[in-house]
C-alpha positions in Angstrom: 75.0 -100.5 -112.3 76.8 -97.1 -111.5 75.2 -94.1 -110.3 74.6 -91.0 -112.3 76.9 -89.0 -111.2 75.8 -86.0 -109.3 76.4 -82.2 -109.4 74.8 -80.1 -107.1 74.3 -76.6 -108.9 71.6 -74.4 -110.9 73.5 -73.6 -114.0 73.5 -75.0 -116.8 77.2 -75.3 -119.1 78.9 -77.2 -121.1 81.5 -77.6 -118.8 79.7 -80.1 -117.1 79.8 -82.2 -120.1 83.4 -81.9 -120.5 83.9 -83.0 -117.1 80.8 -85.5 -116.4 80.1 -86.5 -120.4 76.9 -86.3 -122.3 74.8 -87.6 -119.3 75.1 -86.2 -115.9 72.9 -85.1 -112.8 72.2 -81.4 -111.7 70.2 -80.5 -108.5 67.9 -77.9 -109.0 66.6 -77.3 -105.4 66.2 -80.6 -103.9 65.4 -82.3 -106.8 67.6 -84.6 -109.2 67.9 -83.7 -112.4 69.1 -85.7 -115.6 70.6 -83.7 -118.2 71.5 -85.1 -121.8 74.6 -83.3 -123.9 75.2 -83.4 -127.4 73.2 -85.0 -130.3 73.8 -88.6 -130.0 72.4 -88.1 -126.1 69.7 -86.5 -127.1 68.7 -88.6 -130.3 69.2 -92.1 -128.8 66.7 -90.7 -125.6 63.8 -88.7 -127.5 63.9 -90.8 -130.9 65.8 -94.5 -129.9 63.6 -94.4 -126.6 60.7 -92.6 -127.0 57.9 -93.9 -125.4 60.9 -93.9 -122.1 61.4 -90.4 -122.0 58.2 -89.0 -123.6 56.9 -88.1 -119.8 57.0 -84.2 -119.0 59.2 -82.9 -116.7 58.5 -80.8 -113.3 57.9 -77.2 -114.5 55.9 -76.1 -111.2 54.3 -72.8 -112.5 52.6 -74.5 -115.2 51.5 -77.1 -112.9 50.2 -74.8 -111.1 48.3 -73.5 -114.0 47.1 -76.2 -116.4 46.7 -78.7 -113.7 47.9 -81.5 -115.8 45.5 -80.7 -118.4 46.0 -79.5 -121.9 48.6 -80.7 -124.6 52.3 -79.2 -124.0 51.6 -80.3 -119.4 50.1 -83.4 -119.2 51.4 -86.9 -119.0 50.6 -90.3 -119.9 47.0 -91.4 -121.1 45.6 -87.9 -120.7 48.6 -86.8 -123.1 48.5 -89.0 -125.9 44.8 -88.7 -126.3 44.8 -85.2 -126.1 47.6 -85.3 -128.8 46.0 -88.2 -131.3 42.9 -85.9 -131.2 44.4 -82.1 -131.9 46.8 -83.9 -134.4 43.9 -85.6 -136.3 41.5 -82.4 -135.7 44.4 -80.0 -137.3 44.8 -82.4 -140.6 40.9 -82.2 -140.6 41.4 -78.6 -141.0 43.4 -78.3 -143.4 47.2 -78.8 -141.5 49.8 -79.4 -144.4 47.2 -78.8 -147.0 46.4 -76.0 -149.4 43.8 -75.0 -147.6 45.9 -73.8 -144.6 48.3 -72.6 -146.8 45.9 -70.1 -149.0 45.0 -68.8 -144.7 48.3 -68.3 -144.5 49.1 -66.3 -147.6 45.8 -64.4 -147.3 47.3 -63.7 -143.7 50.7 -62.7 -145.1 49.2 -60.1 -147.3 47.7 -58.3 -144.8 50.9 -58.2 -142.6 52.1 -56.5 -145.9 49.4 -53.8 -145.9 49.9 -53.5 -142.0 53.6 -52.7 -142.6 52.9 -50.7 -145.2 51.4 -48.5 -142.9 54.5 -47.7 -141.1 55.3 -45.4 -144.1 58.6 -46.7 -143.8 59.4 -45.3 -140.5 61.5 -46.9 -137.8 59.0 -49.1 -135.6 59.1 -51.8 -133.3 57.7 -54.8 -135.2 56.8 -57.4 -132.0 53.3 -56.2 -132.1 53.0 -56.8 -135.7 54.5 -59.9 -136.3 52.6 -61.4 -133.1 49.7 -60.4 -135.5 49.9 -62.6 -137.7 51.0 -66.2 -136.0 47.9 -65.4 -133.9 45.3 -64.8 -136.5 46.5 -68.4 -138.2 46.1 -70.1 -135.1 42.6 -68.0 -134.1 41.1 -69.1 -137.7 41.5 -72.6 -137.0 40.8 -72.6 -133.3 37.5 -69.9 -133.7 37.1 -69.7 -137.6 37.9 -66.4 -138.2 40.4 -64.0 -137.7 40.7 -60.8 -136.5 41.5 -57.3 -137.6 44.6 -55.9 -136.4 43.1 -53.1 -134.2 40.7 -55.1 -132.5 40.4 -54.5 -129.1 39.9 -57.5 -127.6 42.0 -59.3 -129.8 45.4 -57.0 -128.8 44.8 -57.6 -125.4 43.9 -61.3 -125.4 47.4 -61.3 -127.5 49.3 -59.0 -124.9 48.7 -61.7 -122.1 49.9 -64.6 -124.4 53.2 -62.6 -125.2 53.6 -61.0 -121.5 53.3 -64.3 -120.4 56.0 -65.9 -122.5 58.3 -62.9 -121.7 58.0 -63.5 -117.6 58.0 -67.4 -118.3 61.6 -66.7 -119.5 62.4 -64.9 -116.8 65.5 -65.1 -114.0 62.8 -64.7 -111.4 60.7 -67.6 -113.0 63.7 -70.2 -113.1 64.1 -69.5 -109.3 60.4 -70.3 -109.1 60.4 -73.0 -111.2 63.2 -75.0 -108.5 61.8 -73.5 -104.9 57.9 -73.7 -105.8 57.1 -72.6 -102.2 58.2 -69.3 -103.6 55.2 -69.3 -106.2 52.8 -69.3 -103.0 54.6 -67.1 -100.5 56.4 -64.1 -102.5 55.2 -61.2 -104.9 56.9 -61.2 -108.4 55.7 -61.3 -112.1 54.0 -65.0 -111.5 51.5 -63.7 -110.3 50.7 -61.6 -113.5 51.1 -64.8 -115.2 48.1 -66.5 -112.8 46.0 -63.0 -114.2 46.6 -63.5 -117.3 45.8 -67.0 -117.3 42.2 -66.2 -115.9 41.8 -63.5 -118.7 42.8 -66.1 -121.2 41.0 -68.9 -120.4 37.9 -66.2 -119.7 38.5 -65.3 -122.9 38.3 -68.7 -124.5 35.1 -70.2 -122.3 33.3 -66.9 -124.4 34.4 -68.6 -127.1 32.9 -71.6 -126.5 30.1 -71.2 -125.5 29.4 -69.7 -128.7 30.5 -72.5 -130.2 27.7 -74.6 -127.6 25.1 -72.4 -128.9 25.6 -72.5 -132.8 27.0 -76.4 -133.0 26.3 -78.3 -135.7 27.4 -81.8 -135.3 27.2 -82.1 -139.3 29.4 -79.4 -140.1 32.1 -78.8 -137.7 33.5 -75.5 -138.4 36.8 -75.5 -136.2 38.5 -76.5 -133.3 36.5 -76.1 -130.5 33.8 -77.6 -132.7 35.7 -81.0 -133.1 36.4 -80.9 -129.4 32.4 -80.7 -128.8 31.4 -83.0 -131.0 33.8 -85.4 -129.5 32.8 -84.7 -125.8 29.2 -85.6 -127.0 30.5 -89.2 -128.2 32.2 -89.6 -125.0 29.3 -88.6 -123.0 28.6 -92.7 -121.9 32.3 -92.8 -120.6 32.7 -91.6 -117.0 36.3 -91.7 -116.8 36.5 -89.4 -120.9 39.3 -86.6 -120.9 37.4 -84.7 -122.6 35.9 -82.1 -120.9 35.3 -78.2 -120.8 38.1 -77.6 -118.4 40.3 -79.5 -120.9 39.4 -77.9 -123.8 40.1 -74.4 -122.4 43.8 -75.5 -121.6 44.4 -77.5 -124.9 43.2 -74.2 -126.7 45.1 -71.8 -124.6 48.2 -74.2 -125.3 47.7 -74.0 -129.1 47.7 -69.9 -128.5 50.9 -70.3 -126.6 53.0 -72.6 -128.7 51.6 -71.7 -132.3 51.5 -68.0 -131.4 54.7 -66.8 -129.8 57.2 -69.0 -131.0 56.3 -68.4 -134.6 56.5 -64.6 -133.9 59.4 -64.2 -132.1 61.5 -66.2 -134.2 60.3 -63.8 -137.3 61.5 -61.3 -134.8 64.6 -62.4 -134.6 64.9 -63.6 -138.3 64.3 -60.0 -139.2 66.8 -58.7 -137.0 69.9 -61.0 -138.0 68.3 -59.8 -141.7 69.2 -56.5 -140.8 72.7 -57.5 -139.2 73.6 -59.4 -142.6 72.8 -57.6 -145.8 74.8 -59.6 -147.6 72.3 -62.5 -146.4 68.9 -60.2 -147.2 70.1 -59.6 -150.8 70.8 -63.1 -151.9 67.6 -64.0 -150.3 65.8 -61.2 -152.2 67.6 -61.9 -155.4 66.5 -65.4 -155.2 63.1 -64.3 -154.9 63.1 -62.1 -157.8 64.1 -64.9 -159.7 61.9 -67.7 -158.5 58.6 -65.5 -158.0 58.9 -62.4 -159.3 56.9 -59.2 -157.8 53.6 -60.1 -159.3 52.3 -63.3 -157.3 52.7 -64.3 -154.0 55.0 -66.7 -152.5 53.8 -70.1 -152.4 55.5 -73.3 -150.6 55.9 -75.0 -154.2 58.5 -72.3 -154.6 60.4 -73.4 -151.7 62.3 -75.9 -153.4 63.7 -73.9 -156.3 65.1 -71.6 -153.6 67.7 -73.3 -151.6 69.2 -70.1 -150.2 65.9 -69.0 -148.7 65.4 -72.4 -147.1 68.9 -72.3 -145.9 68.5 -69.2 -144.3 65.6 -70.1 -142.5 67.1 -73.0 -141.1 69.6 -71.1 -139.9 67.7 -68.4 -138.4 66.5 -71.3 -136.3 69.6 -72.9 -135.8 71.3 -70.1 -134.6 68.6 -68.3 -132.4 67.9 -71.7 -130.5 64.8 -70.4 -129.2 64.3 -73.5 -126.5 67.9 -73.7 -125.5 67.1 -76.7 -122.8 63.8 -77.7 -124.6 60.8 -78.7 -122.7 61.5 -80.8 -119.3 60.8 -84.4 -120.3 60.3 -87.1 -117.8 60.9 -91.1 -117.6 57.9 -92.9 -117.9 59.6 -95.9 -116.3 62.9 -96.7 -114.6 64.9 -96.4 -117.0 68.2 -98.5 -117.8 70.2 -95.9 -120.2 74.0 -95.9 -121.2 74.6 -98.1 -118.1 72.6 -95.3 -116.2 69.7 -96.0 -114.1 67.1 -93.5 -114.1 64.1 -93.8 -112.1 60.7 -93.4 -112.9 59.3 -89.5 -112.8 63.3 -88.2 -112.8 63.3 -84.9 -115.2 65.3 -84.6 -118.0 66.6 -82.1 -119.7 67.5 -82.1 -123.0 69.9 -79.5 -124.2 68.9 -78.7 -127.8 71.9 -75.8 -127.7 74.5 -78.4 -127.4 72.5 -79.9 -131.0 72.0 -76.8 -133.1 75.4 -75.6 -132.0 77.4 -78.7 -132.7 80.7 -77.4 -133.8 81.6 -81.0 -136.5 77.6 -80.2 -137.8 77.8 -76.6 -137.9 81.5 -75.2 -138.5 82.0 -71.8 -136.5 78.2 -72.4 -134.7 78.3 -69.0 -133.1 78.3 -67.5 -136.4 75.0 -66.9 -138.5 76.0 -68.5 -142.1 72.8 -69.8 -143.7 76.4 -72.1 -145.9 76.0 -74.4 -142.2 72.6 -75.6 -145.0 74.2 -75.6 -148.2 76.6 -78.0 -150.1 79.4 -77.4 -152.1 76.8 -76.6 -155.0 74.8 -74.3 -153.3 71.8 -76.6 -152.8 69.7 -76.9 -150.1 71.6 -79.9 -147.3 69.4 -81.8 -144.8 70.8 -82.4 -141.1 69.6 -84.6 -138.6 71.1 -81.9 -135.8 68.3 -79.3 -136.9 66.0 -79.9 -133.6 64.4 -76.3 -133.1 60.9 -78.1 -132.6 63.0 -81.3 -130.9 62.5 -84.9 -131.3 60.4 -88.2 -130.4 57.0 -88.4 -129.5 56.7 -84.9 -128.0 58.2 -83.3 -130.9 56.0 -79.9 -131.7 52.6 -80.9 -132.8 52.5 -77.4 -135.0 55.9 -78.1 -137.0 54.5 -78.1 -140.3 52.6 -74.6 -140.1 55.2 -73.4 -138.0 57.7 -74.2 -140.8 54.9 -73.0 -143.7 54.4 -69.4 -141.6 58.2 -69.0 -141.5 58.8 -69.2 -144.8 55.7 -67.7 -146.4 56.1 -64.4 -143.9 59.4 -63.9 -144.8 59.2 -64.3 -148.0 56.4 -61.7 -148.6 58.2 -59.7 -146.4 61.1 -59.7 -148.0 59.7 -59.5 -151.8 57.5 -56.2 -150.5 60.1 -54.6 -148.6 63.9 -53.2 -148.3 65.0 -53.8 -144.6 66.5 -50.5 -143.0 68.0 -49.6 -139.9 68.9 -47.6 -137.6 72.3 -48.3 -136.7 75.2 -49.2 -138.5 75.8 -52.9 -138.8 78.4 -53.4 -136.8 76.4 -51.6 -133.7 73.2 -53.8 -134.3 72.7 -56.1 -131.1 71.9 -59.3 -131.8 72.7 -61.4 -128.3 69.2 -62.7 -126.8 67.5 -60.6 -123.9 67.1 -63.6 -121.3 68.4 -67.2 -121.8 65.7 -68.6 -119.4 63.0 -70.2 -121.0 62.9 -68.7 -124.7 66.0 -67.1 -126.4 64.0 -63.3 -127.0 65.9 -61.2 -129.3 66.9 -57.7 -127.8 64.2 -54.5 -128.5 65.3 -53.2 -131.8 63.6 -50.4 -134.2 63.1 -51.2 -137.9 62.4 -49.4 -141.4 60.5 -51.3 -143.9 60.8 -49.5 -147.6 58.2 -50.7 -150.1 59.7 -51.9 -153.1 
């Protein structure tokens, strides 16, 4: 059986895959690395062979963190238990049911009064749109949300998002392949390890108000559902359910529910503002569906193709997780006539999907048409992998999907988008291609309607 074969470098191009084809080996420090190009790569590992390639991949900074706990780090057993349980616990709660989706709206309104507040004058919207990911995500987590000017709240949501921005970091990749670094030199890491301990401080508050107020009959939330389960597993010895865990899995949810969410509403908003030719179809096509006197609601999403095409696009075109996660081979692996041991990351480039030029003609250009057919209606693709595939596939997809469009929406039916350079000058290339593709500081106006 032939040998991957191997290239020995730290960047990641789509040269390689010209040269080496959809499956080839980088060395990122000492370690072997396999990396999968192009959709039928990346389809036949995560979705054809799953369970094979639903490990998770070195990423030695949150190793050093989580300690193989919570839901996005850990690995085998551990994983899928922690994953069967915050799945089932969020459709217990309401995921991809009215009930969420009345939280959300509720939450959407009061994103409008916040913006309102702006008086239409150029701000930076980060903080704001952070806001309101985060108060979805504390409601089902803690039960309720929190005003905007909370204290405790803004800081507790600083560290979340100042973590995220260093995570994506130049300095973080080198981290991420010399891990001796992580010990040995100053950088931003370790603002990540402090911000860590406020978090997770932070969240052991939480529950231990959720110890002293438990009712088993009536869970009330997340951390409820956790407790109540770590009381059935009290017999077990070897349960994974324990404070330690619980503290990581929530801290997780913050993380991938919060900042994801909000910085691709970030970026939506921005590309908005480079495009008005985009942001008045989309508005006109809210007129017509919903009109100014109700809120949006997801049974309006199918009547408004455009809107859901944009959307798509947004994501498409940003490709927030360029490489995706790191997975890992649960076993030695026999694939394309390649074997790849047991443990060996992979990487799976979701860039080379969303950016597939026979899927999406012209992929460097934002055209919510790359979602449309020849009628205008709304057209499915398989390449649309923003949350990305298989068993590891984002366990938040459906409120991520339900915030996106019920934010924007709102947003867009309260508001004219203004800013404050011509369109031509707007900047829409991403800040750092590390981690997370973060769109570039911009000002905006928002003009009630």
């Amino acid at each position: 059986m032939e040998t991957l074969r191997k290239v020995t470098t730290s960047c990641l191009s789509q040269q390689f895959s010209k040269v080496y084809g959809p499956v080839f080996t980088l060395y990122f420090g000492m370690k072997p690395t396999v990396v999968l190009h192009g959709y039928e790569a990346v389809k036949e590992a995560l979705i054809d062979h799953g369970e094979e390639f639903a490990g998770r991949g070195r990423f030695p900074i949150a190793e050093r963190i989580n300690k193989g706990l919570g839901i996005i780090f850990s690995h085998g057993n551990r994983w899928k238990e922690i994953r069967r349980f915050s799945l089932m616990t969020l459709r217990n709660l309401g995921m991809g049911k009215k009930s969420i989706e009345d939280c959300v709206q509720e939450e959407a309104q009061c994103l409008v009064e916040e913006l309102k507040k702006t008086n239409g004058s150029p701000c930076d919207p980060t903080f704001i749109l952070s806001c309101a990911p985060c108060n979805v995500i504390c409601s089902i987590i803690f039960q309720n949300r929190f005003d905007y000017n909370d204290q405790d709240f803004l800081t507790f949501m600083e560290k979340v998002n100042e973590n995220v921005r260093i995570l994506s970091s130049p300095w973080l990749q080198v981290c991420n392949n010399f891990p001796s670094l992580i010990d040995y030199c100053p950088g931003s890491h370790h603002t990540i390890l402090k911000n860590i301990d406020y978090i997770r401080s932070y969240i052991s508050e939480k529950i231990k108000e959720h110890q002293e107020s438990l009712n088993v009959a009536n869970p009330r939330d997340f951390i409820d559902y956790y407790l109540i389960k770590q009381k059935q597993e009290n017999h077990n010895q070897q349960s994974e359910f324990t404070l330690e865990h619980l503290a990581t899995t929530v801290s997780d949810l913050f993380a991938a529910g919060t900042e994801t969410t909000s910085t691709t509403l970030r970026y939506a908003l921005l590309l908005l503002l480079k495009h008005p030719h985009v942001t008045a179809k989309v508005q006109e096509e809210i007129d017509h569906v919903v009109g100014r006197h109700r809120s949006p609601c997801m049974q309006d999403k199918s009547h408004m193709p455009y809107t859901d095409a944009m959307i798509h696009e947004v994501q498409r075109f940003i490709d927030l997780l360029p490489t995706n996660l790191p997975h890992a081979v649960t076993c030695d692996t026999k694939f394309r006539n390649y074997l790849i041991p047991k443990g060996t990351t992979v990487i799976t480039s979701l860039s080379s999907v969303l950016h597939d030029s026979k899927e999406f003609p012209n992929p460097e250009v934002f055209d919510p048409g790359h979602f449309l057919d020849g009628n205008g209606n709304f057209k499915k693709s398989d390449y649309f992998m923003p949350f990305s595939a298989g068993k590891r596939i984002c366990a938040g997809e459906g409120l991520a999907r339900m915030e996106l469009f019920l934010y924007l929406t709102t947003i867009l039916q309260n508001f004219k988008l203004k800013s404050l350079l011509h369109t031509k000058d707007i900047n829409i290339t991403p800040v750092v291609n590390g981690f997370a593709s973060l769109p570039p500081p911009y000002k905006i106006c928002f003009i009630p309607v």
